[in-house]
PyMOL Python script that loads the backbone (N, CA, C, O; Angstrom):
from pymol import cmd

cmd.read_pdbstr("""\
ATOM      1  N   UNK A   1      18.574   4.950 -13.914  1.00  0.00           N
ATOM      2  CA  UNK A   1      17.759   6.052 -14.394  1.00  0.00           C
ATOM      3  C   UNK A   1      16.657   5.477 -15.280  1.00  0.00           C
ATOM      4  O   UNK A   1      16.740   4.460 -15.969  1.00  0.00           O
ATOM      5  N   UNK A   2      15.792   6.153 -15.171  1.00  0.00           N
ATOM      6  CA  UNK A   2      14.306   5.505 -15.591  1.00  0.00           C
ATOM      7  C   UNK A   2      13.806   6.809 -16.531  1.00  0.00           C
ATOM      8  O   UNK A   2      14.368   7.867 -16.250  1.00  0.00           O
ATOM      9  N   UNK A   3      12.764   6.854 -17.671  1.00  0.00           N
ATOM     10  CA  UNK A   3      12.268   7.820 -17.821  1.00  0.00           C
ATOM     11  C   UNK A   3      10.776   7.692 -18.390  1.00  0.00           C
ATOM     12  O   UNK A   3      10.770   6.555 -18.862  1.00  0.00           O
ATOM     13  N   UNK A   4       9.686   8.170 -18.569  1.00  0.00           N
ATOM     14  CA  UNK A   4       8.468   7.744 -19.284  1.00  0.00           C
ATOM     15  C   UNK A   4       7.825   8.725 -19.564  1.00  0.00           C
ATOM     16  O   UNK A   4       7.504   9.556 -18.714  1.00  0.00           O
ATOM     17  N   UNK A   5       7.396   8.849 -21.291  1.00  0.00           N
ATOM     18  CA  UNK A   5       6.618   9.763 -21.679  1.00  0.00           C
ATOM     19  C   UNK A   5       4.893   9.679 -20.508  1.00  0.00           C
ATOM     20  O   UNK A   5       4.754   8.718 -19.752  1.00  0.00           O
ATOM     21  N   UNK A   6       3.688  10.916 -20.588  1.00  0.00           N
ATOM     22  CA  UNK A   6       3.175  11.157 -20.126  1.00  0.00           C
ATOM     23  C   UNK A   6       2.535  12.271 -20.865  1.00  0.00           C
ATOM     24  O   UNK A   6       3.178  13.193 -21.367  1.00  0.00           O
ATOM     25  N   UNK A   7       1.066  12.136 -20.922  1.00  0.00           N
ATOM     26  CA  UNK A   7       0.440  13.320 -21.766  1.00  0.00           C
ATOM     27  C   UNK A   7      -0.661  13.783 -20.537  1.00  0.00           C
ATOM     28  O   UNK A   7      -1.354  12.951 -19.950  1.00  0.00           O
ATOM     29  N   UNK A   8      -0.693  14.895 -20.318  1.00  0.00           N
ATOM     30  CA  UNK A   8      -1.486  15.940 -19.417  1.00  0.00           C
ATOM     31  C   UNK A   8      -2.615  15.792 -20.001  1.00  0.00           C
ATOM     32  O   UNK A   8      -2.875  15.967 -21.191  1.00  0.00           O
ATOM     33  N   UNK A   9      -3.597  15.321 -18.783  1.00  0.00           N
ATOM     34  CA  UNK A   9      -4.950  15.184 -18.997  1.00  0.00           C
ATOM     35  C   UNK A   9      -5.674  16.463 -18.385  1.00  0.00           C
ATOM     36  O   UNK A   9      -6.556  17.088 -18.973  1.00  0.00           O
ATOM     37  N   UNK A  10      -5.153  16.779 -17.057  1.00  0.00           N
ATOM     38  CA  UNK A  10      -6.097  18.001 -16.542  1.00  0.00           C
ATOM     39  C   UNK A  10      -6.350  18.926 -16.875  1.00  0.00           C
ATOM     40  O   UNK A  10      -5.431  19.244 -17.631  1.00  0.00           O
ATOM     41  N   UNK A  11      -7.246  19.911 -16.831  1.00  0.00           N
ATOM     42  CA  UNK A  11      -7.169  20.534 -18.025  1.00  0.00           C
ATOM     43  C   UNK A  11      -7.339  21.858 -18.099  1.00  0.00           C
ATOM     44  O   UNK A  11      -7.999  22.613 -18.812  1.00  0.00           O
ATOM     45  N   UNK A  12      -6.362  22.006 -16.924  1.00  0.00           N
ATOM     46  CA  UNK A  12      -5.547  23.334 -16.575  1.00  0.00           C
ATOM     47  C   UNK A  12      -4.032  22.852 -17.153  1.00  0.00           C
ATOM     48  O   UNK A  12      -3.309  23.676 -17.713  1.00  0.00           O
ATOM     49  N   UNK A  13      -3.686  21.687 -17.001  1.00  0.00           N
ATOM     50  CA  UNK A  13      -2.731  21.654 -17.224  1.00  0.00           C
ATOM     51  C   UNK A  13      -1.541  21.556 -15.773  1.00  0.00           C
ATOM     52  O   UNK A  13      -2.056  21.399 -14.666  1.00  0.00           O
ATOM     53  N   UNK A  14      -0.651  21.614 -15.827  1.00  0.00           N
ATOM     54  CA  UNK A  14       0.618  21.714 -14.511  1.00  0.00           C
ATOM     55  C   UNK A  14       0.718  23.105 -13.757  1.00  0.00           C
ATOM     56  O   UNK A  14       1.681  23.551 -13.135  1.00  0.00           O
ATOM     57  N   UNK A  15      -0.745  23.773 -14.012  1.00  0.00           N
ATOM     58  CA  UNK A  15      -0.226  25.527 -13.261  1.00  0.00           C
ATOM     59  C   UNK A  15      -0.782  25.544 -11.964  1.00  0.00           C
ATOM     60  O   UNK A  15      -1.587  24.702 -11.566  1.00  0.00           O
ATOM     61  N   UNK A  16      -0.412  26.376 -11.383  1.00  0.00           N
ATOM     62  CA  UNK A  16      -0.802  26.026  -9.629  1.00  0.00           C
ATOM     63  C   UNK A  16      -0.916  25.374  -8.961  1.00  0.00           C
ATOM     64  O   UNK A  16      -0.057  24.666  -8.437  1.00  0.00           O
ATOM     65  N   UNK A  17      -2.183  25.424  -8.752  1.00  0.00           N
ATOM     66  CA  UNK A  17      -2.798  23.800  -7.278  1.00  0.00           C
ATOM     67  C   UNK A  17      -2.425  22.508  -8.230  1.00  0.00           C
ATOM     68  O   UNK A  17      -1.821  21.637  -7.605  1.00  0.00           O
ATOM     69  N   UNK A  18      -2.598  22.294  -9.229  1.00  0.00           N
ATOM     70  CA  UNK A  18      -2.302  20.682  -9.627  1.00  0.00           C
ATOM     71  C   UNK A  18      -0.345  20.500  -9.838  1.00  0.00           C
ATOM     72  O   UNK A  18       0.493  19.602  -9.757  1.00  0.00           O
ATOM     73  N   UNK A  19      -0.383  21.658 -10.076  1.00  0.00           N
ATOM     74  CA  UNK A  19       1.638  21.813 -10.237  1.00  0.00           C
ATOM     75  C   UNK A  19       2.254  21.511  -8.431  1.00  0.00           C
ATOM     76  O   UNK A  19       3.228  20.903  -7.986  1.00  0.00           O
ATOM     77  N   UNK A  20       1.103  22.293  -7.772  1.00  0.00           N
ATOM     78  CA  UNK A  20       1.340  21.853  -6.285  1.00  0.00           C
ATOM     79  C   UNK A  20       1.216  20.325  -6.159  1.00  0.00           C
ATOM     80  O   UNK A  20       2.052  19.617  -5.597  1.00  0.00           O
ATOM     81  N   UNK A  21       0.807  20.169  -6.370  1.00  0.00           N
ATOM     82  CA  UNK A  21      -0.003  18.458  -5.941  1.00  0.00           C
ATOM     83  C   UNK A  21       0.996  17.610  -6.895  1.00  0.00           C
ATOM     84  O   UNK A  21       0.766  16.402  -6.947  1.00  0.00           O
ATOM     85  N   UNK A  22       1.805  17.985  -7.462  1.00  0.00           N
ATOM     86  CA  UNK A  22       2.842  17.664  -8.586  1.00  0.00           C
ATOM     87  C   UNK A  22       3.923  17.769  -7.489  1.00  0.00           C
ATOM     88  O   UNK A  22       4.472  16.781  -7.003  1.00  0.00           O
ATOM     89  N   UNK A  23       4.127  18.766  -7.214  1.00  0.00           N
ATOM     90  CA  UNK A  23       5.543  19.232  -6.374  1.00  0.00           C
ATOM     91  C   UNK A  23       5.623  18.425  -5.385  1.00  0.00           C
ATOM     92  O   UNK A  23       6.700  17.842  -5.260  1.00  0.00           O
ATOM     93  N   UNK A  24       4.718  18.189  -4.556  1.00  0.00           N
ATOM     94  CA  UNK A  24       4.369  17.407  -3.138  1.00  0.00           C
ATOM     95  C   UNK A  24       4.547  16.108  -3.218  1.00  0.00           C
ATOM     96  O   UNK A  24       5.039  15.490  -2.273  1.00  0.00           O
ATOM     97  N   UNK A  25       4.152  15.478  -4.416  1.00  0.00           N
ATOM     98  CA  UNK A  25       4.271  14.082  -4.598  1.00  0.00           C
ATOM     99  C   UNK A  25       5.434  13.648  -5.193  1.00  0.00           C
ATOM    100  O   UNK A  25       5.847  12.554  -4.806  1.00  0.00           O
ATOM    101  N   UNK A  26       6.138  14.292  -6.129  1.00  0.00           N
ATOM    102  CA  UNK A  26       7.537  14.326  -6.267  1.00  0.00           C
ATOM    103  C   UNK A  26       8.908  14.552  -5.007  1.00  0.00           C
ATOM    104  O   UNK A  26       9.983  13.953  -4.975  1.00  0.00           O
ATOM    105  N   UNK A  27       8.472  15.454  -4.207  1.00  0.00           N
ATOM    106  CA  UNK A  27       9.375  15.225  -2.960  1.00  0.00           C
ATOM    107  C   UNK A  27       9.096  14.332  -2.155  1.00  0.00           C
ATOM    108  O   UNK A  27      10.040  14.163  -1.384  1.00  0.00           O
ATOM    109  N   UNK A  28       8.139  13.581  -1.928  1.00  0.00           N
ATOM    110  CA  UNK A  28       8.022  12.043  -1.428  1.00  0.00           C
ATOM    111  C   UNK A  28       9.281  11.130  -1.545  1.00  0.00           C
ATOM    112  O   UNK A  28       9.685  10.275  -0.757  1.00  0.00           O
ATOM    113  N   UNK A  29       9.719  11.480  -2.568  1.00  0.00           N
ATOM    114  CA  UNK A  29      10.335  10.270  -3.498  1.00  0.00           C
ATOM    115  C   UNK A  29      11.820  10.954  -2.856  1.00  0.00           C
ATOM    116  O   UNK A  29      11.961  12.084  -2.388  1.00  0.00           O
ATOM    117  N   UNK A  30      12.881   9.840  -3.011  1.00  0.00           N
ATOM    118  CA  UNK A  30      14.111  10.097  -2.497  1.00  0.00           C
ATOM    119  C   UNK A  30      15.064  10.290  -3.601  1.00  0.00           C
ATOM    120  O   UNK A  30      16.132  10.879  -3.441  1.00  0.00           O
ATOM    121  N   UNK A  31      14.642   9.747  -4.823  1.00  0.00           N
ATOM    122  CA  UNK A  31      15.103   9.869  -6.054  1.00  0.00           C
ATOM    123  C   UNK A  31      15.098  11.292  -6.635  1.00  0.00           C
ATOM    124  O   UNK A  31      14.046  11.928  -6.706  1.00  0.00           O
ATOM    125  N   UNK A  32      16.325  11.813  -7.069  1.00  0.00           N
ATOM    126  CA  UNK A  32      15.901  13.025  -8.325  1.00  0.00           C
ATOM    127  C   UNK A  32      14.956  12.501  -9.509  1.00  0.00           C
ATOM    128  O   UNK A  32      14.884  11.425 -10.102  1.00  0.00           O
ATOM    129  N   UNK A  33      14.138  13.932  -9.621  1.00  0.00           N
ATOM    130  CA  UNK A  33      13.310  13.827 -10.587  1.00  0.00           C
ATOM    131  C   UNK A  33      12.865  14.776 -11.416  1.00  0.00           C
ATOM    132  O   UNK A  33      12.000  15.539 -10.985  1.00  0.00           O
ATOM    133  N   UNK A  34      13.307  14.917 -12.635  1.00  0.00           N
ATOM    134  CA  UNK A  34      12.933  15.667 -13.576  1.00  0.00           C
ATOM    135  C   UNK A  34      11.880  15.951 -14.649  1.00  0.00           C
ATOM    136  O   UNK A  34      11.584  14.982 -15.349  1.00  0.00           O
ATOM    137  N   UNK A  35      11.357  16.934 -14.862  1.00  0.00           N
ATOM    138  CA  UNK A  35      10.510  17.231 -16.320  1.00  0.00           C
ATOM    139  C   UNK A  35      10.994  17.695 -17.062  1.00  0.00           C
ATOM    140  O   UNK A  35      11.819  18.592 -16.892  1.00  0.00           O
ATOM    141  N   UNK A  36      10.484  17.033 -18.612  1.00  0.00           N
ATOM    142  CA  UNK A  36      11.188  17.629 -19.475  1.00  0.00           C
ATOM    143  C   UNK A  36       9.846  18.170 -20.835  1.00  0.00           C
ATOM    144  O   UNK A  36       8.739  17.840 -21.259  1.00  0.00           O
ATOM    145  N   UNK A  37      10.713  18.984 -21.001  1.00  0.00           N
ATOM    146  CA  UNK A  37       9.604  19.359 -22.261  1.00  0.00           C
ATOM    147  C   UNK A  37      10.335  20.141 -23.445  1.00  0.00           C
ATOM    148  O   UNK A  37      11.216  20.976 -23.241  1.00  0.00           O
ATOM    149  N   UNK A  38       9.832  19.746 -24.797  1.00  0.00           N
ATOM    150  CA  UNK A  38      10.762  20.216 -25.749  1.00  0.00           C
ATOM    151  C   UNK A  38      12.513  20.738 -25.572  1.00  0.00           C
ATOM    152  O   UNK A  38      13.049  21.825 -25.786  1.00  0.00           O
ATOM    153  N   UNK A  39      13.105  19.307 -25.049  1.00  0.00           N
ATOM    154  CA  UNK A  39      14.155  19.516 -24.774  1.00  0.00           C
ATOM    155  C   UNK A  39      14.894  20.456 -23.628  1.00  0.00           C
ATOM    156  O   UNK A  39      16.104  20.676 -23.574  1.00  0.00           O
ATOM    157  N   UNK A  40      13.677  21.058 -22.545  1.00  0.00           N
ATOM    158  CA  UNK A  40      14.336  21.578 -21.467  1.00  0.00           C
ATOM    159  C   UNK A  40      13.691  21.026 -20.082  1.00  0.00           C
ATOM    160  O   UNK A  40      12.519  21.136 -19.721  1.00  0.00           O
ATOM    161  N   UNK A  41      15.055  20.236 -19.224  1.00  0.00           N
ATOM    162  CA  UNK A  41      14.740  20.013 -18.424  1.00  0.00           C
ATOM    163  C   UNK A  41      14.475  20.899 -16.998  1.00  0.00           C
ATOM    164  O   UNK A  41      14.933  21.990 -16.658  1.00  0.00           O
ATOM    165  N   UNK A  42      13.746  20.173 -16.458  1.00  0.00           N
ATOM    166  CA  UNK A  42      13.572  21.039 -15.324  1.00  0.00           C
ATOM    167  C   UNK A  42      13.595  20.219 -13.999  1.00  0.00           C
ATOM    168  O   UNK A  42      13.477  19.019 -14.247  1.00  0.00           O
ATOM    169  N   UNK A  43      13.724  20.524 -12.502  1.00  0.00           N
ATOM    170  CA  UNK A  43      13.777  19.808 -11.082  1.00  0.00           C
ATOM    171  C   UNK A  43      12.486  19.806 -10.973  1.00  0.00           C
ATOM    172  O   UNK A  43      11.904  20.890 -10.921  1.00  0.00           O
ATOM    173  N   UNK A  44      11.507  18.166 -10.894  1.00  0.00           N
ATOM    174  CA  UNK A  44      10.039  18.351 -10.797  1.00  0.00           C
ATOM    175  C   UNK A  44      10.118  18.350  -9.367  1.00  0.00           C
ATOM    176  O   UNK A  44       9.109  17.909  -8.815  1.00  0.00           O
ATOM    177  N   UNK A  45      10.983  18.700  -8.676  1.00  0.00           N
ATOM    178  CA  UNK A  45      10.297  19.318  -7.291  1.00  0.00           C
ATOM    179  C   UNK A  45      10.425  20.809  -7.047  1.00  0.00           C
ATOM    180  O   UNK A  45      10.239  21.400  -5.983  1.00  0.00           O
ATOM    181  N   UNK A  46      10.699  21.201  -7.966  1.00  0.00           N
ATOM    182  CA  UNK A  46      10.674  22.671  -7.766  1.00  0.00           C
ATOM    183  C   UNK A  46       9.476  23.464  -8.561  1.00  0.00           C
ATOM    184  O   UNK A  46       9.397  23.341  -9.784  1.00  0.00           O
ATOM    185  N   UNK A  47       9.029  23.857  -8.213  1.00  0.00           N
ATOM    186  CA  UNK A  47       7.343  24.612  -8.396  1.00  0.00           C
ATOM    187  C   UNK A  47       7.556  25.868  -9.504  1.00  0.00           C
ATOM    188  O   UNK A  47       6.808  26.262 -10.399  1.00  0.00           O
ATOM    189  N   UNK A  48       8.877  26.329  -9.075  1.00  0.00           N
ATOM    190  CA  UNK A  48       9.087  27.641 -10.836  1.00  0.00           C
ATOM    191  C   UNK A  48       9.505  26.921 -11.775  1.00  0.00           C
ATOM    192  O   UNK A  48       9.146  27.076 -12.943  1.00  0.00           O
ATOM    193  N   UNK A  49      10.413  25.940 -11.335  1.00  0.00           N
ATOM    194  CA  UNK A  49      11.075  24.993 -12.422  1.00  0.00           C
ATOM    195  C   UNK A  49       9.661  24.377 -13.308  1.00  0.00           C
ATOM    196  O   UNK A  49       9.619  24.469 -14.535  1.00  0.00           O
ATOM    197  N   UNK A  50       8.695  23.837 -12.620  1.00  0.00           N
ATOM    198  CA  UNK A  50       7.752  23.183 -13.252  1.00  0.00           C
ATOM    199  C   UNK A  50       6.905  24.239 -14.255  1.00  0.00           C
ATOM    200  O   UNK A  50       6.633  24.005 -15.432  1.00  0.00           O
ATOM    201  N   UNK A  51       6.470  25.754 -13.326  1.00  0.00           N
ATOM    202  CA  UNK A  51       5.523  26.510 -13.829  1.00  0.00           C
ATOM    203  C   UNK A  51       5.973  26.642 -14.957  1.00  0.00           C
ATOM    204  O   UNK A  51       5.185  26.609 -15.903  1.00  0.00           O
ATOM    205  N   UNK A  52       7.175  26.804 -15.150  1.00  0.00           N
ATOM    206  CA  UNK A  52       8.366  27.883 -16.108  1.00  0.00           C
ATOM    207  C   UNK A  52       8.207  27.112 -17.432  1.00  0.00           C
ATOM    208  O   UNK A  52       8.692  27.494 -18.497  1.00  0.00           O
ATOM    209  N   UNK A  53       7.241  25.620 -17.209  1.00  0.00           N
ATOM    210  CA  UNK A  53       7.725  24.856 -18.836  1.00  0.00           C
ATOM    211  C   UNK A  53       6.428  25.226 -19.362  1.00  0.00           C
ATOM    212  O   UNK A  53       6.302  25.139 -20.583  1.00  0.00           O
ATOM    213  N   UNK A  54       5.251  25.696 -18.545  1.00  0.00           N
ATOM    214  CA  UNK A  54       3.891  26.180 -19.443  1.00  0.00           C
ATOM    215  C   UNK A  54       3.377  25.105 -19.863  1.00  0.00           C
ATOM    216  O   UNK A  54       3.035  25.133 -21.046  1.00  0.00           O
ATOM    217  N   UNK A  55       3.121  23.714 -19.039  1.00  0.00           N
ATOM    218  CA  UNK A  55       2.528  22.559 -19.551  1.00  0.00           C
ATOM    219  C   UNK A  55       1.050  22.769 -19.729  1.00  0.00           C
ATOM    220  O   UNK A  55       0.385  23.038 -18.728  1.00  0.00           O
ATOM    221  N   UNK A  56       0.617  22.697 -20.605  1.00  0.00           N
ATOM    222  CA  UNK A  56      -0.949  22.461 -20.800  1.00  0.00           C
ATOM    223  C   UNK A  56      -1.991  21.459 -20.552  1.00  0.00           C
ATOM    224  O   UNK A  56      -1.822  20.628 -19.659  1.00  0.00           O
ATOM    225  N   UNK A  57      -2.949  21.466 -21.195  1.00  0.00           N
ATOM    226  CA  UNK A  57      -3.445  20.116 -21.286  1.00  0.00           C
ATOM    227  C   UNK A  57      -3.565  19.424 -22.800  1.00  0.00           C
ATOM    228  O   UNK A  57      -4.142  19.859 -23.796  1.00  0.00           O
ATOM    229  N   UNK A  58      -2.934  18.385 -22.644  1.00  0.00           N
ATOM    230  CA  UNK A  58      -2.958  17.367 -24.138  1.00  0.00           C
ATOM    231  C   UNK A  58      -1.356  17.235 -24.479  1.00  0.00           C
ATOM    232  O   UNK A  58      -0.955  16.464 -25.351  1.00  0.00           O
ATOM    233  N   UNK A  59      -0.487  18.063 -23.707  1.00  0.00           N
ATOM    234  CA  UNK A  59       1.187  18.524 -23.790  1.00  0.00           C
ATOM    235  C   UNK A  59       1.609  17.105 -23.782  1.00  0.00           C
ATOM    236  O   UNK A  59       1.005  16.421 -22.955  1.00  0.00           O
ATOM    237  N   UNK A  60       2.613  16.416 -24.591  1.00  0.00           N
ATOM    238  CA  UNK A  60       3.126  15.369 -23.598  1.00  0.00           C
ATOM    239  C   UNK A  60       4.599  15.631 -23.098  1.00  0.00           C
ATOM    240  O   UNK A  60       5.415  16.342 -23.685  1.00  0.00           O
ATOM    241  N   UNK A  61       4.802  14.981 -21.983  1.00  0.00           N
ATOM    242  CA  UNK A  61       6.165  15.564 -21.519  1.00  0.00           C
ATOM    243  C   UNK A  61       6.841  14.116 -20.799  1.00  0.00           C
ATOM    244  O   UNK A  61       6.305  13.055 -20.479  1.00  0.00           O
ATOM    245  N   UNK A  62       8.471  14.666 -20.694  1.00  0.00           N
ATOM    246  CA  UNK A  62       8.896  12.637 -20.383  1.00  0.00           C
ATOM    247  C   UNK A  62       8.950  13.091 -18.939  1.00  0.00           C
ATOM    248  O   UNK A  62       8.845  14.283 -18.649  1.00  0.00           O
ATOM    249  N   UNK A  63       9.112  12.153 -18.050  1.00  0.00           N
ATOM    250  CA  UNK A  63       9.517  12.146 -16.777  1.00  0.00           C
ATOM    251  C   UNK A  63      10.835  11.098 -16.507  1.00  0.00           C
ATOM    252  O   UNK A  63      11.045   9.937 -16.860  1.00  0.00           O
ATOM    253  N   UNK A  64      11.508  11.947 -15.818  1.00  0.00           N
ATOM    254  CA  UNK A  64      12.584  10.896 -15.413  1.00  0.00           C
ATOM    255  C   UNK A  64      13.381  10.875 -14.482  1.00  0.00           C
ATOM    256  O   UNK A  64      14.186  11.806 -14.525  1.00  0.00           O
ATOM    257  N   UNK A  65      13.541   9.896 -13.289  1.00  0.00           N
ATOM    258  CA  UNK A  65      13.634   9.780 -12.010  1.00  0.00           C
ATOM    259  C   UNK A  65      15.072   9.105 -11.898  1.00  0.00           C
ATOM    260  O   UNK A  65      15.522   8.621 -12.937  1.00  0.00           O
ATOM    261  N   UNK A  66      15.832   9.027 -10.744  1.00  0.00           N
ATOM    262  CA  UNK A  66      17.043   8.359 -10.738  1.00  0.00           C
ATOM    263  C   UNK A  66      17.440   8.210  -9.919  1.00  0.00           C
ATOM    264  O   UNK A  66      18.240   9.131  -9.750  1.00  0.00           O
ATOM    265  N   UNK A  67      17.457   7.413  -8.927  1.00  0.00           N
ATOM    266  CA  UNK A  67      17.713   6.949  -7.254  1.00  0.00           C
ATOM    267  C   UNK A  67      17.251   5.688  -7.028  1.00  0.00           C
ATOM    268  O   UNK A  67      17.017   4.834  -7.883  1.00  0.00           O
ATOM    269  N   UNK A  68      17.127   5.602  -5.847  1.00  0.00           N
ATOM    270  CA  UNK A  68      16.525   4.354  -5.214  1.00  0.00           C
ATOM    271  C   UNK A  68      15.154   4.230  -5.217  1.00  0.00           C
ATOM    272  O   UNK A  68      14.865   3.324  -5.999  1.00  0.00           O
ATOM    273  N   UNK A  69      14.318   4.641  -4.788  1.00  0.00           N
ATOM    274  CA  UNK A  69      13.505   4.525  -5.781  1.00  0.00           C
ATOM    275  C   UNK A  69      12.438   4.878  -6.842  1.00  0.00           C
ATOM    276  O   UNK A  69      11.210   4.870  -6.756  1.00  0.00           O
ATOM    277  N   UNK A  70      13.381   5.238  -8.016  1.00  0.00           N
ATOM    278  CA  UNK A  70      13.285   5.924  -9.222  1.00  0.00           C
ATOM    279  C   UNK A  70      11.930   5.496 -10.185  1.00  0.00           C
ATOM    280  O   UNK A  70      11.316   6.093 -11.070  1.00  0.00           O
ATOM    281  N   UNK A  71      11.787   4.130  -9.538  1.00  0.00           N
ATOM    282  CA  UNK A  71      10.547   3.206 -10.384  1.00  0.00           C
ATOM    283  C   UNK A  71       8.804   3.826 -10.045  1.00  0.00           C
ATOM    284  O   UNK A  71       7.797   4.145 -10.677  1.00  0.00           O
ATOM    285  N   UNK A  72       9.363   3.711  -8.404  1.00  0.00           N
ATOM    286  CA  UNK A  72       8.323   4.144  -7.117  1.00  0.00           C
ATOM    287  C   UNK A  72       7.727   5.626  -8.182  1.00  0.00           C
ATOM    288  O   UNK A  72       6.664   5.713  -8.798  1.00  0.00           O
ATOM    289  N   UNK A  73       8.604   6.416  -8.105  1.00  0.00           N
ATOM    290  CA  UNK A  73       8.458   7.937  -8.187  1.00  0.00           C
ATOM    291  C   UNK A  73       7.894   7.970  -9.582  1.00  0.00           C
ATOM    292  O   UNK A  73       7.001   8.816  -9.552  1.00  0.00           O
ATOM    293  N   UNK A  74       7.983   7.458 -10.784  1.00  0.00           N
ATOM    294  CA  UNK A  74       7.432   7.873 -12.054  1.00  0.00           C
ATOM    295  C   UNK A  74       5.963   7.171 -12.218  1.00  0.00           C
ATOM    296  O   UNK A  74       5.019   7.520 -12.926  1.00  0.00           O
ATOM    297  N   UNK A  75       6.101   5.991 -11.264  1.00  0.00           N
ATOM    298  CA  UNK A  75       4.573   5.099 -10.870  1.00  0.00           C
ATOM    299  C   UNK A  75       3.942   6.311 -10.516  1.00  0.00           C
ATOM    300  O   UNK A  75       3.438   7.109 -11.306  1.00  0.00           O
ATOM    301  N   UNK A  76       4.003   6.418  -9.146  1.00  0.00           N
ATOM    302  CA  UNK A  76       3.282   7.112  -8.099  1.00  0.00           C
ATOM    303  C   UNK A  76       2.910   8.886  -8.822  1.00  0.00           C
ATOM    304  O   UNK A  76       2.000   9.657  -8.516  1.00  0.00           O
ATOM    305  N   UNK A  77       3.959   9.038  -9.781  1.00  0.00           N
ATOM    306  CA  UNK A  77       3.673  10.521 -10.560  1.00  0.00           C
ATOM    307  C   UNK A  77       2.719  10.303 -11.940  1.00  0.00           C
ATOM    308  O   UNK A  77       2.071  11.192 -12.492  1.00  0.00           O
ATOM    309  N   UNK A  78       2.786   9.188 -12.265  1.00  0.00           N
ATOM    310  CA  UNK A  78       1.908   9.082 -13.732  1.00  0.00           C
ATOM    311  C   UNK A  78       0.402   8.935 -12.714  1.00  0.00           C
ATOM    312  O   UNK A  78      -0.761   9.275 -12.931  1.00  0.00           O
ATOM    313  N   UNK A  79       1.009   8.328 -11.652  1.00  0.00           N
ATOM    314  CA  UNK A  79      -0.913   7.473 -11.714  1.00  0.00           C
ATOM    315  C   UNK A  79      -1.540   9.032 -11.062  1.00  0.00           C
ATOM    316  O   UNK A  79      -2.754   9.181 -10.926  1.00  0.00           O
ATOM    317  N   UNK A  80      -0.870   9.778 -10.812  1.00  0.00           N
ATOM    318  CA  UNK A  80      -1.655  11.567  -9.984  1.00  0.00           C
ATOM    319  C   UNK A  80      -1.925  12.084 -11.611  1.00  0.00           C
ATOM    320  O   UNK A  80      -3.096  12.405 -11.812  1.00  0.00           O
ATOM    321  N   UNK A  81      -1.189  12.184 -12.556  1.00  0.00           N
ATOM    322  CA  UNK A  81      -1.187  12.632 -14.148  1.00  0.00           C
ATOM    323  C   UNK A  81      -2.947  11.966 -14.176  1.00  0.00           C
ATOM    324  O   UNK A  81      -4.064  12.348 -13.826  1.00  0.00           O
ATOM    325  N   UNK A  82      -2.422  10.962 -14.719  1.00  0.00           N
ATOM    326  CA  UNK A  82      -3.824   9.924 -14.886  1.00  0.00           C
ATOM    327  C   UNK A  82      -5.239  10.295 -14.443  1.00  0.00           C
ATOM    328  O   UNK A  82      -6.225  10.368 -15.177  1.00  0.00           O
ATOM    329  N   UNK A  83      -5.183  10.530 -13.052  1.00  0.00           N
ATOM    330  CA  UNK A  83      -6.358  10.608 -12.314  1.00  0.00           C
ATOM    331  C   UNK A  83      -7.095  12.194 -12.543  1.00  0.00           C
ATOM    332  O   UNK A  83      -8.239  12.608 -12.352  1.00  0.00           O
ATOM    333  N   UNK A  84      -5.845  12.824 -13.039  1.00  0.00           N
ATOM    334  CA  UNK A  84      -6.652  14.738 -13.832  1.00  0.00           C
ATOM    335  C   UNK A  84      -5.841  15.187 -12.129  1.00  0.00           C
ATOM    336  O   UNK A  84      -5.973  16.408 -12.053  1.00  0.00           O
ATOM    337  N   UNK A  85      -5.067  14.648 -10.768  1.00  0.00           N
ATOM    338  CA  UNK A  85      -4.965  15.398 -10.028  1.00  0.00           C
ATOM    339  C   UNK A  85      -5.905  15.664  -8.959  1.00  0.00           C
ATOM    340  O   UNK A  85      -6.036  16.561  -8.127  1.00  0.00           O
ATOM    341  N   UNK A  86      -6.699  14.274  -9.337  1.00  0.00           N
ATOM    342  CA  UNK A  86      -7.722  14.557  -7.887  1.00  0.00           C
ATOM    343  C   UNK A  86      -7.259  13.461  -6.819  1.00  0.00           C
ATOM    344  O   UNK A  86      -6.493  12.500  -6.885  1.00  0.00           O
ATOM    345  N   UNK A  87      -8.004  13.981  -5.867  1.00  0.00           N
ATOM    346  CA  UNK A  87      -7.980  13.311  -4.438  1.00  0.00           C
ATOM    347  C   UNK A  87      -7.689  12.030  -4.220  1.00  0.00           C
ATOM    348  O   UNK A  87      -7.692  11.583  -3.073  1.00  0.00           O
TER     349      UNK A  87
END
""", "prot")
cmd.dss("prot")
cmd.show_as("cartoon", "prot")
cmd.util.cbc("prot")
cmd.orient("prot")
């Protein structure tokens, strides 16, 4: 199990189309993977689970993955964070 803080740059934040583009790239991964925020976790492949934490922009929140490959999945999810969610 792996986990890594992460602060929301986009600046909507995790609601809709970028929470989509969140969801999509998290089920890639074969590993479970969670968000967490002020102590409540949530399934980051699930799209209410994600909406439901009200991430903003500037929020920071941990991520944390746990499978095979758990490394792959928090890479491949920070560097979509990073980029604001574009293309």
């Amino acid at each position: 199990m792996v986990s890594r803080n992460i602060t929301i740059k986009n600046s909507v934040g995790l609601h809709a189309r970028p929470a989509t583009f969140f969801i999509q790239k998290a089920n890639s991964y074969k590993s479970y993977v969670w968000v967490e925020k002020d102590d409540r976790r949530v399934n980051a492949k699930s799209l209410l689970g994600v909406l439901s934490l009200g991430i903003t922009k500037g929020m920071e929140v941990t991520l944390i993955a746990d499978g095979p490959d758990e490394v792959e999945a928090l890479n491949g999810l920070e560097e979509l964070v990073e980029t604001g969610f574009e293309d």
